[in-house]
C-alpha positions in Angstrom: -51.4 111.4 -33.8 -47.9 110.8 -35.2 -47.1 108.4 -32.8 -50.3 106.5 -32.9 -49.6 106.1 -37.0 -45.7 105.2 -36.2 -47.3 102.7 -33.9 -49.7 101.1 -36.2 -47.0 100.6 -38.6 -44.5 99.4 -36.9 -47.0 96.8 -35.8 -48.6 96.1 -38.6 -44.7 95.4 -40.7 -43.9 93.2 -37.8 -47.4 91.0 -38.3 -46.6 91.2 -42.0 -43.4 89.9 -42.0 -43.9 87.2 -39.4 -47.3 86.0 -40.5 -46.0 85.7 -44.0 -43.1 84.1 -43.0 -45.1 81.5 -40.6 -47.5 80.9 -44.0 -44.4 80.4 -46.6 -44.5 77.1 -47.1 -48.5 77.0 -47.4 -48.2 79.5 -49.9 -45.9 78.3 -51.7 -47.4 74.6 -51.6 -50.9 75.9 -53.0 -49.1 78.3 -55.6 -47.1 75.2 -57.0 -50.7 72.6 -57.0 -52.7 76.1 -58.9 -50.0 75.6 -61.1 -49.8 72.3 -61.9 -54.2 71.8 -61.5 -54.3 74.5 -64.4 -52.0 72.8 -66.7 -52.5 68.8 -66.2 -50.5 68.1 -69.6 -48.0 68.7 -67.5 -48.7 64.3 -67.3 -46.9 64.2 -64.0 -50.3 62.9 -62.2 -51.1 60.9 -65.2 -53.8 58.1 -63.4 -52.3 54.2 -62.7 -54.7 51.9 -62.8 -55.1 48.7 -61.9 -58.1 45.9 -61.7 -58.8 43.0 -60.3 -61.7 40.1 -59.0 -61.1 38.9 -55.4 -63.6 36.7 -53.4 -66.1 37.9 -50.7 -67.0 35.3 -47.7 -70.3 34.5 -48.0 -71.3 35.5 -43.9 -69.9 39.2 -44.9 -72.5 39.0 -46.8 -75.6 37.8 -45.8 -76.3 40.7 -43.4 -73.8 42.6 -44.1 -72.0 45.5 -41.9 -70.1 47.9 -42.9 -67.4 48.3 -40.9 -66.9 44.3 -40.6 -67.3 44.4 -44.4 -64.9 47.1 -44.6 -61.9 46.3 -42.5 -62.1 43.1 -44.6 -61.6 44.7 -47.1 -58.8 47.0 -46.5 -56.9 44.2 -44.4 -57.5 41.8 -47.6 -56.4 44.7 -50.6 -53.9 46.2 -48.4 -55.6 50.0 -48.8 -54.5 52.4 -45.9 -57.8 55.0 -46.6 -60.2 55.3 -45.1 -63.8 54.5 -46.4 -65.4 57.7 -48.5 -67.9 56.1 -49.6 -70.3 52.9 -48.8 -73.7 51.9 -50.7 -75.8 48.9 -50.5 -78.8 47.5 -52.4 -80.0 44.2 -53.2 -77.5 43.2 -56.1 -74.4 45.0 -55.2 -72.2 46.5 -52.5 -70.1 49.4 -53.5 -67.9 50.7 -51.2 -64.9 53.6 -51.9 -61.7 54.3 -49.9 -59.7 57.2 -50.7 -57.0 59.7 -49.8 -55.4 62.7 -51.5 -53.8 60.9 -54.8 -55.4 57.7 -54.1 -59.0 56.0 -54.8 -60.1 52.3 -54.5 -63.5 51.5 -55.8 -64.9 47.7 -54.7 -68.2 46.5 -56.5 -69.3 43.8 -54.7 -71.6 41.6 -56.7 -73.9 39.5 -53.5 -75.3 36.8 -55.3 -71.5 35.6 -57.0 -69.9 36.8 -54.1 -67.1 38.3 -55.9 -65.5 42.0 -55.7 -64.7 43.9 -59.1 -61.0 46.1 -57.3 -60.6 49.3 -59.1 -57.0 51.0 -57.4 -56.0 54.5 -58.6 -52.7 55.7 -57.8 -51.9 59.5 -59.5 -48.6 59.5 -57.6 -47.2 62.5 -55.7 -48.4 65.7 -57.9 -51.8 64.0 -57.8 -51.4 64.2 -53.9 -50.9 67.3 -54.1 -53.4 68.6 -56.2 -55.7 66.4 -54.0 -54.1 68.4 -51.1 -54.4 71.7 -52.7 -58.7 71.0 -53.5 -58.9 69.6 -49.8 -60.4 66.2 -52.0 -60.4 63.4 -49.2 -57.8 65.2 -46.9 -59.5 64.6 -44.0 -60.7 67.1 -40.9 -57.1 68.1 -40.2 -56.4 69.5 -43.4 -59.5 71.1 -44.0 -58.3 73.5 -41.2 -55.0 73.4 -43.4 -56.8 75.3 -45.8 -58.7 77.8 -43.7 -55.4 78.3 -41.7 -53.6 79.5 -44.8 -56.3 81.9 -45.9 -56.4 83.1 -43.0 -52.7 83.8 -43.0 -52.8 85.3 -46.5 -55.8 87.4 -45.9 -53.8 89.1 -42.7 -51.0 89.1 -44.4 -52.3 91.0 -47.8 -54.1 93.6 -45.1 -50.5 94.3 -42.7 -49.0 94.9 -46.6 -51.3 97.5 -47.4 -50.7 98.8 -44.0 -47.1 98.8 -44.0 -46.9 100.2 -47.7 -49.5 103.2 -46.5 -46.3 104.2 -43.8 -44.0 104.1 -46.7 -44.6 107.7 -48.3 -41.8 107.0 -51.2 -43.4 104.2 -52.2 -47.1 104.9 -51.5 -48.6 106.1 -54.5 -47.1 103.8 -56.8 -47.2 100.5 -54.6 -51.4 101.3 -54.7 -51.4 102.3 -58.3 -50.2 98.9 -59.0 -52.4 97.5 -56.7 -55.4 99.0 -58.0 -54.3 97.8 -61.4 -54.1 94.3 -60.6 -57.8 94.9 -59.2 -58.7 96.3 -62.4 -56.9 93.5 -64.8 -58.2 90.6 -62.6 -61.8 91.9 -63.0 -61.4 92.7 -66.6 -60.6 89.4 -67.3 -63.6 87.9 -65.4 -65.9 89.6 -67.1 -64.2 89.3 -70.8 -62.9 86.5 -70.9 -65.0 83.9 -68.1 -67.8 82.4 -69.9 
């Protein structure tokens, strides 16, 4: 039985330390962005904005497609994003590109054939808040995210494995732990509206 336990350890430190280690920078990325989304005053992702009116070809409009509308559009503003968000109706055309840290809004007026430009830029910090909420990260990212808690969540259980081996340490490494429990809730419950 002692061996089996001695096993299990010894396994589970390895995973700890490895898994951690392979998660350190994704940890540390989304620690810095909780950070820095909690306290915005910080103004390091103060919003740049910038407007302008450009001119829409009349055929774009007249039956209008959105892709051929849209890679107009990003060829003509210069916008790298992808589209996030396109809606049409008699009057207007509004279509939305956007990336982590970026947004463009276009509101295409049909019958003056003119495009109202609305370009947001919240610089890098605003990326990676944007990064950090998974906002307009695309597929790749979202897997990102579940990736890293995914890493955390293993690597929280091979700790709690690898402090039950350590008998020295044991009893006060869960105390703590169940403290932190305990405060976390506390605070919920007394101070979350």
């Amino acid at each position: 039985m002692k061996h089996i336990l001695r096993v299990i350890t010894h396994w589970g430190l390895l995973v700890h330390i490895y898994v951690s280690m392979a998660g350190f920078t994704l940890v540390l990325l989304f620690a810095i962005t909780g950070l820095t989304l909690n306290h915005q005053d910080f103004g390091l992702s103060n919003p740049e904005i910038t407007t302008k009116t450009i001119s829409i070809p009349a055929e774009l409009l007249e039956f209008p497609d959105e892709s051929a509308l849209s890679s107009y559009l990003q060829e003509t503003l210069g916008v790298g994003s992808p589209v996030t968000d396109y809606r049409e109706d008699d009057s207007e055309i509004q279509v939305i590109f956007a990336a982590p840290g970026r947004r463009t809004l276009v509101t295409i007026r049909r019958a003056e054939r003119t495009g109202e430009v609305e370009a947001e830029s919240r610089g890098l910090l605003g990326r990676l808040d944007d990064l950090h909420k998974g906002f307009d990260a695309g597929t790749a990212w979202y897997w990102i995210i579940d990736f890293s808690a995914i890493l955390l969540t293993i690597s929280s259980l091979t700790g709690m494995v690898t402090l039950f081996s350590l008998r020295t340490r044991r009893k006060s490494g869960f105390i703590v732990g169940a403290v932190g429990v305990i405060t976390v809730v506390a605070i919920y419950f007394v101070g979350v509206p």
